[in-house]
N, C-alpha and C positions, 0 to 999 in steps of 0.2 A: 851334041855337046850338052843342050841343056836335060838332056832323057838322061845322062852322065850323072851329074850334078844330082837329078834330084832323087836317082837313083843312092849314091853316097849318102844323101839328108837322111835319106830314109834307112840306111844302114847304120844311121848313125842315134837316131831317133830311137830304134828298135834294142840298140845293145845299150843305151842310156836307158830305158826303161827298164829293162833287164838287172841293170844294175841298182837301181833304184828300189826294184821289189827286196834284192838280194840284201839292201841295208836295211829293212827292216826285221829282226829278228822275231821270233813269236815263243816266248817263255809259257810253259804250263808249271804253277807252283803246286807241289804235292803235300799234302795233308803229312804223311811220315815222310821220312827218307829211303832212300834205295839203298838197300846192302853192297850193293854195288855198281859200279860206270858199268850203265847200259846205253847200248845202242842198236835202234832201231829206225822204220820208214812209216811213218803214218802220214795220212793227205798229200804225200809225194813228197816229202820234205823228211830227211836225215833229222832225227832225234837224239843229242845225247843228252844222256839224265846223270847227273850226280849230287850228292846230296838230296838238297828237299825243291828240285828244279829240273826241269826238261827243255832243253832250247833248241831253237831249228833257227839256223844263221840264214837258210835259202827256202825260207817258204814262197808256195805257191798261193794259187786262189783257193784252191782246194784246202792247204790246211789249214783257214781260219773256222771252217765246216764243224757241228756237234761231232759228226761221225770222227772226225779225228781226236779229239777231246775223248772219246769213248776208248779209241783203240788206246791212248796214253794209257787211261784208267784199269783198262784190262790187262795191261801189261805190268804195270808199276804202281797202281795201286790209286786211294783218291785224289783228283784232281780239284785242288784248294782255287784256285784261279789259272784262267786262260786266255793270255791278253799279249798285243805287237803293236800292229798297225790299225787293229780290232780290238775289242775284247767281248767274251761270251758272257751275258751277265747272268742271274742265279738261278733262274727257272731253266737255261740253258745247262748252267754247272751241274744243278741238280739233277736234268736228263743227262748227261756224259757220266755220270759217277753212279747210276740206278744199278747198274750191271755190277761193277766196282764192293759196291757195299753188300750187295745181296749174298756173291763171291766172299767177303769178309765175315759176315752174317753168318753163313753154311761153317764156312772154318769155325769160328768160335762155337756153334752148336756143337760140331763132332769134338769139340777140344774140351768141353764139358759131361762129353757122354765115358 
């Protein structure tokens, strides 16, 4: 009876944690806006972007990670701020957006040729 009991505790412990990650959401704010509602999966966690914002309502551990800030940036472009239950502060920003800019850099070069 008590293996029972603290078996439940523990089921119960585990989906309150669970729920607890799932309330903290993780916004990445973009430098422009998106032309259009995208959706995507970076650091395991559902991104939708509209306007000048990317939010993940069920992040993981994984997506407070640069590498996820980088995939935002390659996809939608700079990454102004990246911040939840975290946030990445500006030597981090500036590594997730290096790809980003380079990518923006190259376009305005061929757009002046």
């Amino acid at each position: 009876m008590k293996l029972q009991i603290l078996a439940a505790c523990a089921a119960l412990v585990t989906f309150s944690a669970g729920s607890a990650l799932a309330g903290d959401p993780i916004t990445a704010k973009l430098a422009s806006p998106v032309a259009e509602k995208t959706k995507f999966i970076a650091g395991g966690a559902m991104f939708n972007c509209e306007a000048d914002a990317c939010v993940a309502l069920a992040p993981t551990s994984q997506t407070y990670a640069v590498a996820t800030c980088k995939t935002i940036a390659d996809k939608v472009g700079v990454v102004a701020s990246f911040e939840g239950r975290k946030a990445l502060d500006e030597t981090r920003i500036a590594d997730c957006n290096a790809k980003a800019i380079a990518k923006a850099g190259g376009a305005t070069q061929l757009a002046k040729q």
